[in-house]
NUNU-126892 format. One line per 4 residues: number of its first residue (from 0); for each residue x, y, z of N, C-alpha, C. Coordinates in Angstrom, 1 decimal. Example, Ala and Ser with C-alpha at 12.3 -4.5 7.8 and 13.67 -1.06 7.14 Angstrom:
2
0 = 13.2/-5.7/7.8/12.3/-4.5/7.8/13.2/-3.3/7.8 ~ 12.8/-2.2/7.1/13.7/-1.1/7.1/12.9/0.0/7.9
END
This chain:
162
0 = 290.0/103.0/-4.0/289.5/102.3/-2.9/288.9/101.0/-3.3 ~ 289.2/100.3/-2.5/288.2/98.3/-3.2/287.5/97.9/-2.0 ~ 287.2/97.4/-2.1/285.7/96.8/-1.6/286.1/95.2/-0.8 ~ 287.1/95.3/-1.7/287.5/93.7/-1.3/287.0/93.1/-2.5
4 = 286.6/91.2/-2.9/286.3/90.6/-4.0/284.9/90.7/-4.1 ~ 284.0/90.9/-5.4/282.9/91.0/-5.4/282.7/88.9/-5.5 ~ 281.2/88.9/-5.2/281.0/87.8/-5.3/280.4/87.3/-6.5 ~ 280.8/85.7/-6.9/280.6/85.4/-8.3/281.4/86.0/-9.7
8 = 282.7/86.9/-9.0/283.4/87.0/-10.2/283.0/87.9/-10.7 ~ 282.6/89.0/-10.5/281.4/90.3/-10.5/282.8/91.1/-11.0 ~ 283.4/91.9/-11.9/284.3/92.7/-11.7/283.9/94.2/-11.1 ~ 285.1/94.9/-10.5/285.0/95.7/-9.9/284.5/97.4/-10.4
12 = 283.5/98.0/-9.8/282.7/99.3/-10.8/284.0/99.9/-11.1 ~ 283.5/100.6/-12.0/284.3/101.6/-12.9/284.4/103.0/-12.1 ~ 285.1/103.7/-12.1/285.2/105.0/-11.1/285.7/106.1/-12.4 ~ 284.5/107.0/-12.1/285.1/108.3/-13.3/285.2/109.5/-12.7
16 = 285.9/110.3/-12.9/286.4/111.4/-12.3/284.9/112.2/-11.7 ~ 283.8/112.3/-12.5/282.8/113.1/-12.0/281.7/112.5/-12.7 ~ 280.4/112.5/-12.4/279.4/111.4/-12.8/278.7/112.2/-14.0 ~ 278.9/113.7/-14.3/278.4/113.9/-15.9/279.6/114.6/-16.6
20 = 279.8/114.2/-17.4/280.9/115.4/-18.7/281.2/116.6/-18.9 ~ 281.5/117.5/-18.0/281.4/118.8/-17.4/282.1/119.4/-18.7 ~ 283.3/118.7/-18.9/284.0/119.8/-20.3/283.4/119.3/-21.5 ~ 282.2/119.0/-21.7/281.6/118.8/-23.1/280.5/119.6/-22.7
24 = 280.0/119.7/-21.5/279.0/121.4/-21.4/279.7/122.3/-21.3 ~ 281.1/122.8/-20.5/281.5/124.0/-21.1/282.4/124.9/-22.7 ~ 282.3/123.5/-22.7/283.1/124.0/-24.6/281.5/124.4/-25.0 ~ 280.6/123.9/-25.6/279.3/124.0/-25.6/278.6/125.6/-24.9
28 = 278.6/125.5/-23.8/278.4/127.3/-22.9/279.6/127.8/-24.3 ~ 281.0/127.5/-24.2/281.7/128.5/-24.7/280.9/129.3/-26.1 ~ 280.6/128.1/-27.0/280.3/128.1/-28.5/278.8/128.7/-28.5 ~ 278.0/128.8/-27.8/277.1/129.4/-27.2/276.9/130.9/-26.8
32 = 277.7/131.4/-26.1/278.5/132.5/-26.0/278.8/133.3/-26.8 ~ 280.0/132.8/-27.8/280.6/133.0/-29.0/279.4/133.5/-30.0 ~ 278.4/132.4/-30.3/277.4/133.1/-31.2/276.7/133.7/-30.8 ~ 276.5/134.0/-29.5/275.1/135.1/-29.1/276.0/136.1/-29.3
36 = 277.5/136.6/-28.8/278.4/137.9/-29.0/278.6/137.7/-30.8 ~ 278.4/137.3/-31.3/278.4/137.4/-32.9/277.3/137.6/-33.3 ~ 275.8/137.4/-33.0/274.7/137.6/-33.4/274.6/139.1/-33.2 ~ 275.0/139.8/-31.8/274.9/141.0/-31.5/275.4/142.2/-32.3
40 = 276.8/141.7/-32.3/278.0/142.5/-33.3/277.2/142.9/-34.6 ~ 276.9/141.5/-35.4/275.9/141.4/-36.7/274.9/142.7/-36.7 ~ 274.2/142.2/-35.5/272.8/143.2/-35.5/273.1/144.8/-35.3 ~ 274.4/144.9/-34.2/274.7/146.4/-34.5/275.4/147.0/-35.6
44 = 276.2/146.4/-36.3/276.7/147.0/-37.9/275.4/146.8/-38.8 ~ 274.4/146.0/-38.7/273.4/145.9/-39.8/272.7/147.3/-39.6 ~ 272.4/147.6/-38.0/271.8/148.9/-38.0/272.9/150.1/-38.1 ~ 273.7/150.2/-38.2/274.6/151.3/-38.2/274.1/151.6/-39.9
48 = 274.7/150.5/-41.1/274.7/150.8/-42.0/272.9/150.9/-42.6 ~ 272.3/150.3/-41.8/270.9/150.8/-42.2/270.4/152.4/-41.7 ~ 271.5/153.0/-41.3/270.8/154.2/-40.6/270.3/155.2/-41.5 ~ 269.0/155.5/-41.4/268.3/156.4/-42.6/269.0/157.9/-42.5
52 = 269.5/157.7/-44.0/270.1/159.0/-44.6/269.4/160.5/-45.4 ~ 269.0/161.4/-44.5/268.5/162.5/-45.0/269.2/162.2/-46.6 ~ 267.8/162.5/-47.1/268.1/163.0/-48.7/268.9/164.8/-48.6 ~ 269.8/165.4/-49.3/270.4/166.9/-49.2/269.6/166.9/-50.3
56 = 269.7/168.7/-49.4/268.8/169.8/-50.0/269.4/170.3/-51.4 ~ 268.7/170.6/-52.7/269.4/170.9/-54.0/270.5/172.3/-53.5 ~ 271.7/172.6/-53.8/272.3/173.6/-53.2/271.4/174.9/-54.0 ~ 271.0/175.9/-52.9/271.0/176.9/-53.6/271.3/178.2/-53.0
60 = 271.6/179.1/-54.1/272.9/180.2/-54.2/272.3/181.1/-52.4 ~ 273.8/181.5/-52.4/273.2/182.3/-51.0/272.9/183.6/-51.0 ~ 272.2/183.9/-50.4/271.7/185.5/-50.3/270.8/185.9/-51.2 ~ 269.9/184.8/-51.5/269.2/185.1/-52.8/267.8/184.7/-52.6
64 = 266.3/185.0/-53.1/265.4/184.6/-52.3/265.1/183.0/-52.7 ~ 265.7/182.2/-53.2/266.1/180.7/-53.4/266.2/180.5/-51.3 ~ 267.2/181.2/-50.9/267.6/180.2/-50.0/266.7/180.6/-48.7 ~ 266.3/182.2/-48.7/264.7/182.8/-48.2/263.8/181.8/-47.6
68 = 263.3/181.5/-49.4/262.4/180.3/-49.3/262.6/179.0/-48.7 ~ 264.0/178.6/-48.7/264.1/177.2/-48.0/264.1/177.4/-47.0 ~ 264.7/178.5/-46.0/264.4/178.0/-45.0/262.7/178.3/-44.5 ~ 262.2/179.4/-45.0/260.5/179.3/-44.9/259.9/177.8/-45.1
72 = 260.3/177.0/-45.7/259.8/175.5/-46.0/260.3/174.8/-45.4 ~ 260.9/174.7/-45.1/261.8/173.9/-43.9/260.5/174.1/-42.6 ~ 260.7/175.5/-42.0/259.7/175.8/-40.7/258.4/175.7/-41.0 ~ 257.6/176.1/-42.4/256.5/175.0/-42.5/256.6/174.0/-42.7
76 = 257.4/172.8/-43.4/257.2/171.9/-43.1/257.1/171.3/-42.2 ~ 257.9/171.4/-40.8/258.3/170.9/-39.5/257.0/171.5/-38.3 ~ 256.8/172.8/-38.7/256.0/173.0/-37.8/255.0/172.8/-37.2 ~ 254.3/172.0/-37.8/252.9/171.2/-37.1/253.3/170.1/-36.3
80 = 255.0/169.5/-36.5/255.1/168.2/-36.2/255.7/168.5/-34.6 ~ 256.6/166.8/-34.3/257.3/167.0/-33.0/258.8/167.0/-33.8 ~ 259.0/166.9/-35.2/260.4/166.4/-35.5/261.0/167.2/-35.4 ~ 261.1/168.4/-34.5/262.1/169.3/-35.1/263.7/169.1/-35.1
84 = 264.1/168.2/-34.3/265.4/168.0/-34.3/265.9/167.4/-36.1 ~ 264.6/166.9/-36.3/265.0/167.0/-38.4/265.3/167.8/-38.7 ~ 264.3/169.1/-38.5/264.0/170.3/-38.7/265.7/170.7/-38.8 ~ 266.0/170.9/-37.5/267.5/171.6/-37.6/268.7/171.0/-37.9
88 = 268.5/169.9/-38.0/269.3/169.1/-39.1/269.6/169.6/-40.5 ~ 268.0/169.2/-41.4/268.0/169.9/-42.4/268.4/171.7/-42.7 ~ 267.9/172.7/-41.8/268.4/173.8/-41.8/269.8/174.0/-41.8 ~ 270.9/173.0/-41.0/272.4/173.1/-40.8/272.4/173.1/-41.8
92 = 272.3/171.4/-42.6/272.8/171.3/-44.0/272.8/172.2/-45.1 ~ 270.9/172.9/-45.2/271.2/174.1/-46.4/271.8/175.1/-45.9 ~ 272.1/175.6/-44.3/273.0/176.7/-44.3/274.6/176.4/-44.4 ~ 275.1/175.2/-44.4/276.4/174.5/-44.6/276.7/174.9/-45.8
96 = 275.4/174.4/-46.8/275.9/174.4/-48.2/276.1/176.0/-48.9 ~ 275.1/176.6/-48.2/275.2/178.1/-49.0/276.3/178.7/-48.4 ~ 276.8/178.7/-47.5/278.1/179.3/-47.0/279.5/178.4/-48.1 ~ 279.2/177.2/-48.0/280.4/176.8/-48.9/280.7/177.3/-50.2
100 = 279.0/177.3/-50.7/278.6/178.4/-52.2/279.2/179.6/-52.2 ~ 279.2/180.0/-51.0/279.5/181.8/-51.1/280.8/181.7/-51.0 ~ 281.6/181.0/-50.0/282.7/181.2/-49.4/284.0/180.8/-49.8 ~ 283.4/179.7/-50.5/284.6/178.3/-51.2/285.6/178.2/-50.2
104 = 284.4/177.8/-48.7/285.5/177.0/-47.7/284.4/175.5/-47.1 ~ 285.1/174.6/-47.2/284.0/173.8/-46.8/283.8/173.3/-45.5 ~ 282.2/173.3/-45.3/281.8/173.6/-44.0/281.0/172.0/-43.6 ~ 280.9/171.1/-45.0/280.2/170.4/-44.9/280.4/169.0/-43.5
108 = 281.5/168.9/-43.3/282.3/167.8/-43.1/282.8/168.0/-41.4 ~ 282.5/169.4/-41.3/283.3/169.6/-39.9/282.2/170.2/-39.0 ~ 282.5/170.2/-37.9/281.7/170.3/-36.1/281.3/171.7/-36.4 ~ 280.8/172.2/-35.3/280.1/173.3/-35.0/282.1/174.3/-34.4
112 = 282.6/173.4/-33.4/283.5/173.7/-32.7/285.0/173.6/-33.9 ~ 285.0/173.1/-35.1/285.8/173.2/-36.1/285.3/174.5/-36.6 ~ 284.3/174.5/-36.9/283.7/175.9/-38.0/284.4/177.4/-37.1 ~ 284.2/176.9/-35.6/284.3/178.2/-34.8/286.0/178.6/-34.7
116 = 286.8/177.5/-34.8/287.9/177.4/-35.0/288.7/177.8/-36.1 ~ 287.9/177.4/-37.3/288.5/178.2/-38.6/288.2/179.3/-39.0 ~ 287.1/180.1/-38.4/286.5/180.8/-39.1/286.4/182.4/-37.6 ~ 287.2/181.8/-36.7/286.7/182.5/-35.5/285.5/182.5/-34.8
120 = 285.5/183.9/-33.7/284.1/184.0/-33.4/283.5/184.7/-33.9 ~ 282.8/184.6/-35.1/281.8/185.6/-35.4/280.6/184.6/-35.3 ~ 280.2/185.4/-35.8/278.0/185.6/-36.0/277.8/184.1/-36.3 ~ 278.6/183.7/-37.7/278.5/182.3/-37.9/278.7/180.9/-37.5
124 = 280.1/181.3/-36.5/280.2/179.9/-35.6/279.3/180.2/-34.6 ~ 279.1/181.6/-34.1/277.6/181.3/-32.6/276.2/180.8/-33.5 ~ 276.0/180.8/-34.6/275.0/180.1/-35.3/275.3/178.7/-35.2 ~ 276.2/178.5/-35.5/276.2/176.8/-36.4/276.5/176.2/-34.3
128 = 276.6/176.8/-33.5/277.1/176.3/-32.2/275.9/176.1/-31.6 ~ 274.6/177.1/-31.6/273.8/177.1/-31.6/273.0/176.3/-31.9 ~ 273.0/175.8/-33.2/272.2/175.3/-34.3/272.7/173.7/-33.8 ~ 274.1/173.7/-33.3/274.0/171.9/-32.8/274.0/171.4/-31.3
132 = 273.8/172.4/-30.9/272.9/172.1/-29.5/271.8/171.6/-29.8 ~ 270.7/172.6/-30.6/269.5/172.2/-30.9/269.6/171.0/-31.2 ~ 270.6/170.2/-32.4/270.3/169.0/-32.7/270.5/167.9/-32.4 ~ 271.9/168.1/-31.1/272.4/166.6/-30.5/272.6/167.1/-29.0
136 = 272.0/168.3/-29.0/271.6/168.9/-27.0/270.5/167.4/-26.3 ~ 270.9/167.6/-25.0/269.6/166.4/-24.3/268.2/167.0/-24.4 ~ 267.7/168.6/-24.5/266.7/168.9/-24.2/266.3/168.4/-25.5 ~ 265.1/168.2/-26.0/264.4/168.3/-27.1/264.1/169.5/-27.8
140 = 264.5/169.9/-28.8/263.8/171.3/-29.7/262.3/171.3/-29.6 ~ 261.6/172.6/-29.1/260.4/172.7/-29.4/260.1/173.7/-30.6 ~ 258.9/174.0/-31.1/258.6/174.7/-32.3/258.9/176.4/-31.9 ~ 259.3/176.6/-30.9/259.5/178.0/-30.6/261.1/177.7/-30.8
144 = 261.8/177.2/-30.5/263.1/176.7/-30.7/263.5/176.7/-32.0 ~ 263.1/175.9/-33.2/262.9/175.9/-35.0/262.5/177.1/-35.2 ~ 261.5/178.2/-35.0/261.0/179.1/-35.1/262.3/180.1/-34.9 ~ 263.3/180.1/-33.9/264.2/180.9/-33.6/265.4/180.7/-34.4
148 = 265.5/179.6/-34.7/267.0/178.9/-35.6/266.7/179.0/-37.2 ~ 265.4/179.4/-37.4/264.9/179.9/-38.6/265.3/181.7/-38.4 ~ 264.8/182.3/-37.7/264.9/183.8/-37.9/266.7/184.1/-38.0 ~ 267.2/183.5/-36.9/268.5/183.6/-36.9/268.8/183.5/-38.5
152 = 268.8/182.3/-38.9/269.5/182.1/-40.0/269.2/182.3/-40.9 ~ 268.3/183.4/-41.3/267.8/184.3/-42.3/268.6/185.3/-41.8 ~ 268.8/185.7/-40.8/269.6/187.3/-40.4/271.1/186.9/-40.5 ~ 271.6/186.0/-40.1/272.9/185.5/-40.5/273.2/185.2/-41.8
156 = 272.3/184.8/-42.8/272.7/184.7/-43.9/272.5/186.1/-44.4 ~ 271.5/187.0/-44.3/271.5/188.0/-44.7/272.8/188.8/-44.7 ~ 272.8/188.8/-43.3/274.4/189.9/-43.0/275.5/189.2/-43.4 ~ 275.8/188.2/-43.5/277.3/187.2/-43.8/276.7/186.8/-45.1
160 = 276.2/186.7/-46.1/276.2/186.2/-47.5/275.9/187.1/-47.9 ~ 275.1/188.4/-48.1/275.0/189.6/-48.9/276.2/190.1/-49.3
END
């Protein structure tokens, strides 16, 4: 569109598509973007691999008052606290290990729902099925809860490791 002649030889304004640089803000948004979804990524593998790893319990033999005692220490240790979902963590693991001890099948590696699979239904997969409700169930384990996944698995080990 023209105006007609400016006066005094004035040349005519310049006309640009849009009066601020719209694609040098959104490359910019884009790269902006880009590192906040790369900062995030970062932060969730940093915590994945920082995730604190139970120290295992020294193996000890099954059916023996070694393994008695661990789980009695296990339920005093835990019992004054709210941790018990440690609690039955740690208890899976030394009962994982002394079955593998006794059995030379390994139990370390697989689900509650694998154990019950290989091994059938006995006493031992309704334990270990048991025992991981308690640990990844929505309710929370209370000390009467640990108190029971303790008696259990002194009577399970008793009757299935003896």
């Amino acid at each position: 569109m023209t105006l007609g002649r400016l006066p005094a030889g004035l040349a005519e304004p310049l006309h640009f598509d849009s009066p601020f640089p719209w694609t040098l803000v959104k490359i910019l948004a884009g790269v902006l973007v880009a590192l906040l979804l790369l900062a995030l990524v970062r932060r969730w593998l940093r915590r994945r691999r920082q995730a604190p790893s139970r120290p295992l319990p020294a193996p000890v033999p099954a059916a023996e008052p070694g393994l008695r005692e661990a789980i009695e220490s296990i339920r005093r240790r835990y019992r004054g606290g709210h941790a018990y979902r440690d609690a039955c963590h740690e208890l899976s693991s030394l009962l994982r290990r002394a079955f593998e001890h006794n059995t030379r099948r390994s139990y370390s590696t697989l689900t509650a729902g694998e154990i019950q699979r290989q091994v059938g239904d006995s006493r031992v997969a309704r334990f270990f099925a048991f025992l991981a409700e308690l640990q990844f169930g929505r309710r929370r384990p209370s000390g009467n809860d640990l108190d029971g996944a303790c008696d259990l698995a002194l009577d399970v080990a008793r009757e299935e490791l003896s």
